[in-house]
CHARMM internal coordinates of N, CA and C (Angstrom, degrees):
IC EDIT
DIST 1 N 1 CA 1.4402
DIST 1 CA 1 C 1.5271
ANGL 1 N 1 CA 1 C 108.64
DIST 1 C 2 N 1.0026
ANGL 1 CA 1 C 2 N 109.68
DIHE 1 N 1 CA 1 C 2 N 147.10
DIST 2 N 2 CA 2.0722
ANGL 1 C 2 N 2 CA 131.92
DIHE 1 CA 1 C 2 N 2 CA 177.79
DIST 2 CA 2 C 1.4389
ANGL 2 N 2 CA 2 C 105.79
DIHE 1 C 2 N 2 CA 2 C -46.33
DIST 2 C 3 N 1.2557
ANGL 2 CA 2 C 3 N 141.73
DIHE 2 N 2 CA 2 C 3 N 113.98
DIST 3 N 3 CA 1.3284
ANGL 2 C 3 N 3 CA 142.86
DIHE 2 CA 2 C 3 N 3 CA 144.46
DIST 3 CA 3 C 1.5134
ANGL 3 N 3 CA 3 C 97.48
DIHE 2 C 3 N 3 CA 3 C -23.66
DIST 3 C 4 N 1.2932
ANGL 3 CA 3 C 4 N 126.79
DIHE 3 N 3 CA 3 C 4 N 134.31
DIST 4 N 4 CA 1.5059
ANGL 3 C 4 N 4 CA 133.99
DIHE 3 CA 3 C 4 N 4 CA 165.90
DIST 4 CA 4 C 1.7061
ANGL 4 N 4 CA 4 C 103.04
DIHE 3 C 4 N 4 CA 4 C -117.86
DIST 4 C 5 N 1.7672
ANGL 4 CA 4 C 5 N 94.66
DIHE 4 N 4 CA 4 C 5 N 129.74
DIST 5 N 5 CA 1.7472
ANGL 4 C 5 N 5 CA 89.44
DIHE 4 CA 4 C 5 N 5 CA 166.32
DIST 5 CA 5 C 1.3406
ANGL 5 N 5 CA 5 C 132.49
DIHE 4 C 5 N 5 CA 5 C -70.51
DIST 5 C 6 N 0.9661
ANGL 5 CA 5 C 6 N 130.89
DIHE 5 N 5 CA 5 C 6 N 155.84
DIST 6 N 6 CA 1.2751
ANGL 5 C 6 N 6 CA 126.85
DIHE 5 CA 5 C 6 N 6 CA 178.52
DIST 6 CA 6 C 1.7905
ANGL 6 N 6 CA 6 C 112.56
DIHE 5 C 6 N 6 CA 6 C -90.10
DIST 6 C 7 N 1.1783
ANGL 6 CA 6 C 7 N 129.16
DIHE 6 N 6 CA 6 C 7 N -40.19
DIST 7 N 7 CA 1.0703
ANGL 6 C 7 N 7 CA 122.44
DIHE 6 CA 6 C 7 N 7 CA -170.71
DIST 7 CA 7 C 1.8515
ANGL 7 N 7 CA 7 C 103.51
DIHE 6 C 7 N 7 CA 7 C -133.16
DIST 7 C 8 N 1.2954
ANGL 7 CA 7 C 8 N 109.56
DIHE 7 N 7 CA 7 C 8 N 118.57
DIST 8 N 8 CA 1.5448
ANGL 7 C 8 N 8 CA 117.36
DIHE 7 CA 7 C 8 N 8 CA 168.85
DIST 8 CA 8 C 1.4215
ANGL 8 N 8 CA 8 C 111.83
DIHE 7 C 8 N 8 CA 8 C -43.20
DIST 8 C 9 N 2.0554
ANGL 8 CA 8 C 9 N 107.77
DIHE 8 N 8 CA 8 C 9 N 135.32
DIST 9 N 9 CA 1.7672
ANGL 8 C 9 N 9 CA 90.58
DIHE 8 CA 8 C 9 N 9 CA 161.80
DIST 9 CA 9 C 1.7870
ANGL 9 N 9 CA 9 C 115.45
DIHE 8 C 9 N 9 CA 9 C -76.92
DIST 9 C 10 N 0.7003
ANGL 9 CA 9 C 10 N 103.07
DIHE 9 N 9 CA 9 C 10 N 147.83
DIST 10 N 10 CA 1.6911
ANGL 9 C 10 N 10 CA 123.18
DIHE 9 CA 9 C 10 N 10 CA 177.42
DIST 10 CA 10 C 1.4742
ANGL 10 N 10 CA 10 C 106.51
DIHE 9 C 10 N 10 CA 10 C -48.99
DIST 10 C 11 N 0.9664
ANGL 10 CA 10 C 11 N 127.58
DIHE 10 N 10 CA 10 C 11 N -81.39
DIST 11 N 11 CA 1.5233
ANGL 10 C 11 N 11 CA 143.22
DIHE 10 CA 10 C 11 N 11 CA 167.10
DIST 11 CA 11 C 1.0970
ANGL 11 N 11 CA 11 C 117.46
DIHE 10 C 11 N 11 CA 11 C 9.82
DIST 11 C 12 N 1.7743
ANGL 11 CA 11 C 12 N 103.26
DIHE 11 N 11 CA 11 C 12 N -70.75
DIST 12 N 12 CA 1.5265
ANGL 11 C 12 N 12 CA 131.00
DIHE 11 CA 11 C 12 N 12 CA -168.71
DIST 12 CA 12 C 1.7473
ANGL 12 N 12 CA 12 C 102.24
DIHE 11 C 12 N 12 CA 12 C -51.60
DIST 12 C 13 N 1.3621
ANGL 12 CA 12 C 13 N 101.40
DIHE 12 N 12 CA 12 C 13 N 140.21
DIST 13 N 13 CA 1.5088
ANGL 12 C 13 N 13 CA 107.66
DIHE 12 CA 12 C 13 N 13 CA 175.63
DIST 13 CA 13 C 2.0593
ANGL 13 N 13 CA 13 C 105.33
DIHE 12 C 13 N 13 CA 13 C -72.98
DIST 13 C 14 N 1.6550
ANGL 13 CA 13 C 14 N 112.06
DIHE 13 N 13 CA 13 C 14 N -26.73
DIST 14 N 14 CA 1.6702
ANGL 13 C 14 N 14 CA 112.55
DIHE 13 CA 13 C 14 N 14 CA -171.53
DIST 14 CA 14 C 1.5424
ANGL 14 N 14 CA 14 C 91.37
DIHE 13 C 14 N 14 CA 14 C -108.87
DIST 14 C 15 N 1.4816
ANGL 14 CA 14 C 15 N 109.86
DIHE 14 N 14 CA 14 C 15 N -171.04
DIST 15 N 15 CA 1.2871
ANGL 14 C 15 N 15 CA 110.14
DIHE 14 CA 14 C 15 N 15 CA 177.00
DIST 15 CA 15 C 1.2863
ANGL 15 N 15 CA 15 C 110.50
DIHE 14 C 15 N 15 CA 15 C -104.41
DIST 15 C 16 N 1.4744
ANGL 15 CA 15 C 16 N 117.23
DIHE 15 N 15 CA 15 C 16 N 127.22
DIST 16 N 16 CA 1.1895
ANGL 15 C 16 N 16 CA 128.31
DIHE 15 CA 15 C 16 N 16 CA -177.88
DIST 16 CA 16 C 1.0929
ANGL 16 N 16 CA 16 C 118.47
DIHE 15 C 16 N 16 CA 16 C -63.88
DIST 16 C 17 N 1.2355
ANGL 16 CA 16 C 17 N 140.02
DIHE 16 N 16 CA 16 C 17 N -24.09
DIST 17 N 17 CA 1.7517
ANGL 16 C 17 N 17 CA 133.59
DIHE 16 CA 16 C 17 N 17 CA 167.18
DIST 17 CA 17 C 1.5638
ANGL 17 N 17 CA 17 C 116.70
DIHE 16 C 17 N 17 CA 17 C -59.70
DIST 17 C 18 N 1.5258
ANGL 17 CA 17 C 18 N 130.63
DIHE 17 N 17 CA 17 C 18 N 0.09
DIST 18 N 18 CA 1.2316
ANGL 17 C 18 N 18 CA 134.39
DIHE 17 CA 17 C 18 N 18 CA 160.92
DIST 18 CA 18 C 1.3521
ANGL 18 N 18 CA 18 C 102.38
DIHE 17 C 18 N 18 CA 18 C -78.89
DIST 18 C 19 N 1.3370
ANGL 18 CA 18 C 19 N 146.34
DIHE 18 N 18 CA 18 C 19 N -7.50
DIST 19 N 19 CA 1.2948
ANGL 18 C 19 N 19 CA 144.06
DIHE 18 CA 18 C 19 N 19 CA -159.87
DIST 19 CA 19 C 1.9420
ANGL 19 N 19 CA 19 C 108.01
DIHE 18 C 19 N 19 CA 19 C -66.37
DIST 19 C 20 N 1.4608
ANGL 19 CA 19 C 20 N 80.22
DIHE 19 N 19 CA 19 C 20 N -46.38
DIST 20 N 20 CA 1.6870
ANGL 19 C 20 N 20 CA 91.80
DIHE 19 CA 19 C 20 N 20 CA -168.21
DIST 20 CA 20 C 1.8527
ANGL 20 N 20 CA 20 C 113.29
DIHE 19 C 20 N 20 CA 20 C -100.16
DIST 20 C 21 N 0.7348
ANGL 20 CA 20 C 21 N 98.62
DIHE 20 N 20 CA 20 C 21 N 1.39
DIST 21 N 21 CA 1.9384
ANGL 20 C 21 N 21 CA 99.22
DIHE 20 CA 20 C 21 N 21 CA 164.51
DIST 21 CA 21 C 1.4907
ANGL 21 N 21 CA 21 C 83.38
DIHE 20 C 21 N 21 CA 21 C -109.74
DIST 21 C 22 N 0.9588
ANGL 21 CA 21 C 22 N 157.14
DIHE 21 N 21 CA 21 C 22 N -78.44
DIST 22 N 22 CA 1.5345
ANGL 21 C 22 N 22 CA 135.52
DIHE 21 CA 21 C 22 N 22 CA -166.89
DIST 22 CA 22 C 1.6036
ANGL 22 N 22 CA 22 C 136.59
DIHE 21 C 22 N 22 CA 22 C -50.29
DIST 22 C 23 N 1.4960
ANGL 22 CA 22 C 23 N 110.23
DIHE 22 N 22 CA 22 C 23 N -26.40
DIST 23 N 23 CA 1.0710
ANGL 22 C 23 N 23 CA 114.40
DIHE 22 CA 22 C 23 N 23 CA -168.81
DIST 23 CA 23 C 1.4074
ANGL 23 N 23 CA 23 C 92.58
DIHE 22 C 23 N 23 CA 23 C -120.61
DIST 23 C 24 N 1.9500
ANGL 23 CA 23 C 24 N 140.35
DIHE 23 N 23 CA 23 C 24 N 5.32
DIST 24 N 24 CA 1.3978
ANGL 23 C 24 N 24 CA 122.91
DIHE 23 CA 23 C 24 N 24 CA 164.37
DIST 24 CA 24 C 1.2499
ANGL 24 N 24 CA 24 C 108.36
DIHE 23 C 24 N 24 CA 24 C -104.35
DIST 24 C 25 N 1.2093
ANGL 24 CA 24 C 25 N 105.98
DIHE 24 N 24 CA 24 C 25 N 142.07
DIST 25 N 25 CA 2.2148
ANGL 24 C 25 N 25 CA 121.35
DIHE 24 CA 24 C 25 N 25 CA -172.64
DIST 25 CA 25 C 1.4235
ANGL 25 N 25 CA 25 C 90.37
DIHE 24 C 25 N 25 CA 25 C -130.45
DIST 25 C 26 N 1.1522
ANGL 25 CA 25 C 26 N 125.30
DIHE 25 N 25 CA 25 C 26 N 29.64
DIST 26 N 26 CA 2.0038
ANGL 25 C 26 N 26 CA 119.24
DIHE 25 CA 25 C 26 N 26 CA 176.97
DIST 26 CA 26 C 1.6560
ANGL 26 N 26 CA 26 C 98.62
DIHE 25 C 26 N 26 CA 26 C -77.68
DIST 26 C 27 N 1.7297
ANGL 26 CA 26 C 27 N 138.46
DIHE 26 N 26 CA 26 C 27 N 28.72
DIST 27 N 27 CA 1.0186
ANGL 26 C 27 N 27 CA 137.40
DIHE 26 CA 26 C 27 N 27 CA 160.17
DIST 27 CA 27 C 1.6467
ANGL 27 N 27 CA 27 C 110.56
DIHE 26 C 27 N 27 CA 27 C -114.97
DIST 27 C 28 N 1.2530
ANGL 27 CA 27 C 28 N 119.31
DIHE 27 N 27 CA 27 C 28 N -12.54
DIST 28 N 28 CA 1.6077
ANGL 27 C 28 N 28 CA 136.11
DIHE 27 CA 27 C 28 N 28 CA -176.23
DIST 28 CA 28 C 1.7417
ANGL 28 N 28 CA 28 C 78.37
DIHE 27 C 28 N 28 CA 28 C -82.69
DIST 28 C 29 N 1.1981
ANGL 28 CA 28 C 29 N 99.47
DIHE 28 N 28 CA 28 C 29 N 146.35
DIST 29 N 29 CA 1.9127
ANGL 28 C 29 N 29 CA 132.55
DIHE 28 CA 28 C 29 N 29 CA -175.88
DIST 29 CA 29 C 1.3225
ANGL 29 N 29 CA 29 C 116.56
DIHE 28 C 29 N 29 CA 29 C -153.24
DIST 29 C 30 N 1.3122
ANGL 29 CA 29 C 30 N 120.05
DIHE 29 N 29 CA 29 C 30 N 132.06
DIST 30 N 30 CA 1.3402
ANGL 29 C 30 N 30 CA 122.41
DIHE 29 CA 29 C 30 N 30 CA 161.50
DIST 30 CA 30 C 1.4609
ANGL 30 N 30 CA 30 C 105.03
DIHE 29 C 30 N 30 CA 30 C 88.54
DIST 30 C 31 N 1.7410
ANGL 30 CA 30 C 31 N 104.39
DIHE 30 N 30 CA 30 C 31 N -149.17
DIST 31 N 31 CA 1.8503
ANGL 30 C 31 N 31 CA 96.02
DIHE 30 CA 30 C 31 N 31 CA -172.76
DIST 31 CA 31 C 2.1565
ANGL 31 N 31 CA 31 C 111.87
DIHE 30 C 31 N 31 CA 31 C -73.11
DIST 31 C 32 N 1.0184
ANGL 31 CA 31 C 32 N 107.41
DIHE 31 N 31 CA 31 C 32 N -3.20
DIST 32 N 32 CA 1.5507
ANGL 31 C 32 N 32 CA 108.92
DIHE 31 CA 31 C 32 N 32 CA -175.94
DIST 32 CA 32 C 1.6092
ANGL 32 N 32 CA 32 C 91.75
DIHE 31 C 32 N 32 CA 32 C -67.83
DIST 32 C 33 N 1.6753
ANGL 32 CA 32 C 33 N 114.40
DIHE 32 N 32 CA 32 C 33 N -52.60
DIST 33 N 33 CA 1.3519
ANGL 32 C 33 N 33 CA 96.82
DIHE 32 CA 32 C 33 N 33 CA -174.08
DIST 33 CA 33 C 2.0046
ANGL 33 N 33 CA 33 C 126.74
DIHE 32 C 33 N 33 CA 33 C -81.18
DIST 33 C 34 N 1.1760
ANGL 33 CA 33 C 34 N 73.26
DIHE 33 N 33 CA 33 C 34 N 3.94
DIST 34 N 34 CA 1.7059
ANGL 33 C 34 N 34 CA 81.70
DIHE 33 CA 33 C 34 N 34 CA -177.13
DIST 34 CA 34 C 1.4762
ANGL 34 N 34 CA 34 C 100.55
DIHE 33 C 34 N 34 CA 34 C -92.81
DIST 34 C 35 N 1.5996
ANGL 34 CA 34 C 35 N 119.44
DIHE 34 N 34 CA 34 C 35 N -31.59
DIST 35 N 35 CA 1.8804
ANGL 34 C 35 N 35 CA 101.80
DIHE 34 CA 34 C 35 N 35 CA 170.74
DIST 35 CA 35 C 2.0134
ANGL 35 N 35 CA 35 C 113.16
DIHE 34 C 35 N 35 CA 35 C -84.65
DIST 35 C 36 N 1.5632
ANGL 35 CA 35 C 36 N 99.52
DIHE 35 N 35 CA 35 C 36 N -7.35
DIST 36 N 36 CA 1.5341
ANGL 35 C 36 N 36 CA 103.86
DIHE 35 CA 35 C 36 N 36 CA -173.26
DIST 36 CA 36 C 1.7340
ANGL 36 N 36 CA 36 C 97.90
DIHE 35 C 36 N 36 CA 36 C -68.82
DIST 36 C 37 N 1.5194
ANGL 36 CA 36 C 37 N 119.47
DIHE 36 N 36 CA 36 C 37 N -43.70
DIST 37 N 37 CA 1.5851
ANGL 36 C 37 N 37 CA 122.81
DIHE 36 CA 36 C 37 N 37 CA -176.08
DIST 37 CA 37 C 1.7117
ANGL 37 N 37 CA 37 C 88.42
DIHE 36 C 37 N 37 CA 37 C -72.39
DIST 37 C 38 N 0.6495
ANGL 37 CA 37 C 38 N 115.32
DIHE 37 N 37 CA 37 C 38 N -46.64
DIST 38 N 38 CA 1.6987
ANGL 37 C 38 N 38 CA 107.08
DIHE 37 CA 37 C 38 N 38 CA -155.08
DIST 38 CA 38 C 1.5932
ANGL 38 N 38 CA 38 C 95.46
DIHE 37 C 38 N 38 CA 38 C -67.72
DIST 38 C 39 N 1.2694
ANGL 38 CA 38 C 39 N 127.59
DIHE 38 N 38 CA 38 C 39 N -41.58
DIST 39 N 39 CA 1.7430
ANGL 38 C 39 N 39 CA 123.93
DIHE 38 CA 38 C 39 N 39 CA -178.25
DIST 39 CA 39 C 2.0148
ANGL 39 N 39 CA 39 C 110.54
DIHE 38 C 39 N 39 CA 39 C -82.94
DIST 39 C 40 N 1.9253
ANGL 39 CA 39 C 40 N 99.64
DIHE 39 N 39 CA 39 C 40 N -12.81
DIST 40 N 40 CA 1.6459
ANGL 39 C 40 N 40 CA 72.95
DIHE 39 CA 39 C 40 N 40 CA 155.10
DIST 40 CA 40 C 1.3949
ANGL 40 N 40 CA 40 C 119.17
DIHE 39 C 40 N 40 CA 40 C -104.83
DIST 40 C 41 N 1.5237
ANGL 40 CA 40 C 41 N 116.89
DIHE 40 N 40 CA 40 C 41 N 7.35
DIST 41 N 41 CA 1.1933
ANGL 40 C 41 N 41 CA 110.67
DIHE 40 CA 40 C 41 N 41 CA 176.67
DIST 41 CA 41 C 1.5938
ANGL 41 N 41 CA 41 C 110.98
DIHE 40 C 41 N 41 CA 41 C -84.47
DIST 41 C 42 N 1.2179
ANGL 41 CA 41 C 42 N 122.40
DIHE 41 N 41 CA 41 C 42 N -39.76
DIST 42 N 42 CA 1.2070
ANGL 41 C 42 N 42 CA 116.46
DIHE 41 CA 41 C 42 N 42 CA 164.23
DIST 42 CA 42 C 1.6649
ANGL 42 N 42 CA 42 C 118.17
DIHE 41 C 42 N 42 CA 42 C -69.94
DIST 42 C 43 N 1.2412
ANGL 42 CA 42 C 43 N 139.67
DIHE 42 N 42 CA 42 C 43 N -1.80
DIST 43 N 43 CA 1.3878
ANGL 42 C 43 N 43 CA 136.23
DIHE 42 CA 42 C 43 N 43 CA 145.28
DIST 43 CA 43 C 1.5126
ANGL 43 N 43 CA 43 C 103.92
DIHE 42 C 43 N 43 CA 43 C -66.27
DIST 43 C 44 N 1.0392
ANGL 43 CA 43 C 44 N 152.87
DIHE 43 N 43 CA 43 C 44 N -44.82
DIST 44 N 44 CA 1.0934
ANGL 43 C 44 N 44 CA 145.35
DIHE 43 CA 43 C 44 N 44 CA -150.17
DIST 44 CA 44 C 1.4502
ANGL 44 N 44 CA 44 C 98.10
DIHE 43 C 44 N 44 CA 44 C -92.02
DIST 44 C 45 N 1.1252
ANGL 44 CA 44 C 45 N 122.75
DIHE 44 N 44 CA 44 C 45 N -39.54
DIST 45 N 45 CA 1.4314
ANGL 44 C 45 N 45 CA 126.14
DIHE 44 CA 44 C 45 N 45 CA -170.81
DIST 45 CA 45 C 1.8849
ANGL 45 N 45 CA 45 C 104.52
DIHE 44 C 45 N 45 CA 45 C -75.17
DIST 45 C 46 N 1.4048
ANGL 45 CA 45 C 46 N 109.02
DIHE 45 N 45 CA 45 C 46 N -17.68
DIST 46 N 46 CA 1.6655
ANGL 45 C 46 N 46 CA 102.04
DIHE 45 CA 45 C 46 N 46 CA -178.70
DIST 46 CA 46 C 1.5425
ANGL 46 N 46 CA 46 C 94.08
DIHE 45 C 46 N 46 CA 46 C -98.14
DIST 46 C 47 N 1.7070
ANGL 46 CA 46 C 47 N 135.47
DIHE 46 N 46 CA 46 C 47 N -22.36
DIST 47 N 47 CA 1.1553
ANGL 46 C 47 N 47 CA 114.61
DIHE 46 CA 46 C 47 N 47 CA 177.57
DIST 47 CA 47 C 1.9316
ANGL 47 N 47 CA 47 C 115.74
DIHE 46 C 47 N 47 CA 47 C -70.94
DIST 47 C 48 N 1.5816
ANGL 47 CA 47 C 48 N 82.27
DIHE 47 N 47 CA 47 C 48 N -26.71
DIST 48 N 48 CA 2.0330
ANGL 47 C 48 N 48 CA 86.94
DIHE 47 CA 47 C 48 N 48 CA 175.99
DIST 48 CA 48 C 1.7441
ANGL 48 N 48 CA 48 C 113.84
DIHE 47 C 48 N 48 CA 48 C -64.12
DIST 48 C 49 N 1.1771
ANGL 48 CA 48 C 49 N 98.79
DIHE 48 N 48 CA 48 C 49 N -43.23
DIST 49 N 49 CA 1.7517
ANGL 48 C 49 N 49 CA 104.87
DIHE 48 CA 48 C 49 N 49 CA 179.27
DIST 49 CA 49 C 1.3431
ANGL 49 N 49 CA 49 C 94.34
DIHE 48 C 49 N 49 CA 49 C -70.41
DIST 49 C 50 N 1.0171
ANGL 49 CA 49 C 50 N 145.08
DIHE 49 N 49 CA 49 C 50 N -45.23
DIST 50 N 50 CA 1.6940
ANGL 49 C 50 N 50 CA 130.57
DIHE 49 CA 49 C 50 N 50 CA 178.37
DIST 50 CA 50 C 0.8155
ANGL 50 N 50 CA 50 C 122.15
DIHE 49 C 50 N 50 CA 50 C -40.08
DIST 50 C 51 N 1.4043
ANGL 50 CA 50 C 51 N 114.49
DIHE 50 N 50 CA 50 C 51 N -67.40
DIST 51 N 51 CA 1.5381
ANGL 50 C 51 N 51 CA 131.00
DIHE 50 CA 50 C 51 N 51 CA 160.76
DIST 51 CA 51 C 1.6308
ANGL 51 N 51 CA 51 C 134.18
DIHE 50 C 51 N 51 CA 51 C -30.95
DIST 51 C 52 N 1.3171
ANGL 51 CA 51 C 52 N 104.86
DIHE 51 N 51 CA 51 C 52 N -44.61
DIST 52 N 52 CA 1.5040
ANGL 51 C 52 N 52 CA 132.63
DIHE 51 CA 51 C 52 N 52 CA 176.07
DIST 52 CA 52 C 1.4835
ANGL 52 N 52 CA 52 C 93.77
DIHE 51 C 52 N 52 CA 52 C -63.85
DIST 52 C 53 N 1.2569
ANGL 52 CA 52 C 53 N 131.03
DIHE 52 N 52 CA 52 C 53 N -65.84
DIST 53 N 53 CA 1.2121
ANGL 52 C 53 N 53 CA 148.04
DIHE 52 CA 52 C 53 N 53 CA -126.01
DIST 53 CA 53 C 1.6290
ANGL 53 N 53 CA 53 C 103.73
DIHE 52 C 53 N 53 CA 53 C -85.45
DIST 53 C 54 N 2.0750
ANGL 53 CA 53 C 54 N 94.86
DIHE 53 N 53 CA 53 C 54 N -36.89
DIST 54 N 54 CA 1.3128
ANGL 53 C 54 N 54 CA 97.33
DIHE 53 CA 53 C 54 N 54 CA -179.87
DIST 54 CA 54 C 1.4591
ANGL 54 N 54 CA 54 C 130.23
DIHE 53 C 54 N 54 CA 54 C -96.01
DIST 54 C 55 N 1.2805
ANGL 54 CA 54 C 55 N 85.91
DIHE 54 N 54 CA 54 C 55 N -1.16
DIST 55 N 55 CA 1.7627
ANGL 54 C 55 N 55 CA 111.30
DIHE 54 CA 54 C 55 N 55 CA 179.68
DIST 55 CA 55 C 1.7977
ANGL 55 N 55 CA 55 C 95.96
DIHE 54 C 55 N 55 CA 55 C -78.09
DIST 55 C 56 N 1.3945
ANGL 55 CA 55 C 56 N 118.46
DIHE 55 N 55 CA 55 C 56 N -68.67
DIST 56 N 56 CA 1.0032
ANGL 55 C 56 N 56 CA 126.42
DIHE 55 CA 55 C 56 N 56 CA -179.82
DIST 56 CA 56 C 1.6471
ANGL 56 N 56 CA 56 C 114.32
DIHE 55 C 56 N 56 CA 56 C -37.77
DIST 56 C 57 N 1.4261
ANGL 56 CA 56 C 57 N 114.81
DIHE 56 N 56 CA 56 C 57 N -37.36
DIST 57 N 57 CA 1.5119
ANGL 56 C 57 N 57 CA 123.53
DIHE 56 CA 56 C 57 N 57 CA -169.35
DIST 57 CA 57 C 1.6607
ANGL 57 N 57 CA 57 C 91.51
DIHE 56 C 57 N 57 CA 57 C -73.52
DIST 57 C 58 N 1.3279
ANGL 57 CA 57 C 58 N 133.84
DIHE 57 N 57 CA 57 C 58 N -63.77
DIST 58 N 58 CA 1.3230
ANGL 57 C 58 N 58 CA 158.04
DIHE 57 CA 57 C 58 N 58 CA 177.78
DIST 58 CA 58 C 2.0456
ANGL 58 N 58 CA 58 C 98.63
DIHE 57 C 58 N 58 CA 58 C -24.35
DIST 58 C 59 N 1.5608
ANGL 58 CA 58 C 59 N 92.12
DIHE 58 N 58 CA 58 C 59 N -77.34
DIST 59 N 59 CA 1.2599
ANGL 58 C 59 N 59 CA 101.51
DIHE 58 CA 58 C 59 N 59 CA -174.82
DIST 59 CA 59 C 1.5868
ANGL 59 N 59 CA 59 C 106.83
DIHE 58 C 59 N 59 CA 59 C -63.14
DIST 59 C 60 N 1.1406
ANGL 59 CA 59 C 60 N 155.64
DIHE 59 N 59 CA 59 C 60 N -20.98
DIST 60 N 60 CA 1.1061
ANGL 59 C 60 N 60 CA 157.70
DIHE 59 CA 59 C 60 N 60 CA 166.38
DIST 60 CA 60 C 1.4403
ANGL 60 N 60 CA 60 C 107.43
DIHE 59 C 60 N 60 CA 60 C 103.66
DIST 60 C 61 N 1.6441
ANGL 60 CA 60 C 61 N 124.45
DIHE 60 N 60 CA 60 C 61 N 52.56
DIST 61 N 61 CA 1.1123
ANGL 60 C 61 N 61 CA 111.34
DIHE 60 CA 60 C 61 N 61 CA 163.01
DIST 61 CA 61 C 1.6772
ANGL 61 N 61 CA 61 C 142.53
DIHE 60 C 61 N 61 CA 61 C -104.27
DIST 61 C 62 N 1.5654
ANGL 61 CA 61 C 62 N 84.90
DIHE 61 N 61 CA 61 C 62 N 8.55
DIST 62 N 62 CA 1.4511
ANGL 61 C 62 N 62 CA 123.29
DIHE 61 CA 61 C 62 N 62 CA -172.02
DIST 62 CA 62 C 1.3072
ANGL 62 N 62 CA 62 C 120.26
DIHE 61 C 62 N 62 CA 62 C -88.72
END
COOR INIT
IC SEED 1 N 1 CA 1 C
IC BUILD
């Protein structure tokens, strides 16, 4: 079972004790967890090109 925090950081605008039941898959095995890394690595890679893309539009290099 998930280590649970005991006390939220302050800071955060949500509550930080959702961090770790949402973001741990150490029960996913086999090929489920090998396409689960591979579909957030390719999410992460279309939020970076977004970003790039819109910066670039912004700054006028487009």
């Amino acid at each position: 079972m998930a280590r649970k925090m005991q006390k939220p950081i302050p800071w955060l605008p949500i509550d930080s004790r959702l961090f770790g039941p949402i973001f741990s898959f150490g029960h996913v095995h086999g090929f489920a967890r090998a396409f689960l890394v591979i579909e957030i690595v390719l999410a992460t890679l279309i939020v970076l090109g977004s970003m790039i893309f819109a910066s670039m539009k912004v700054f006028g290099r487009i």
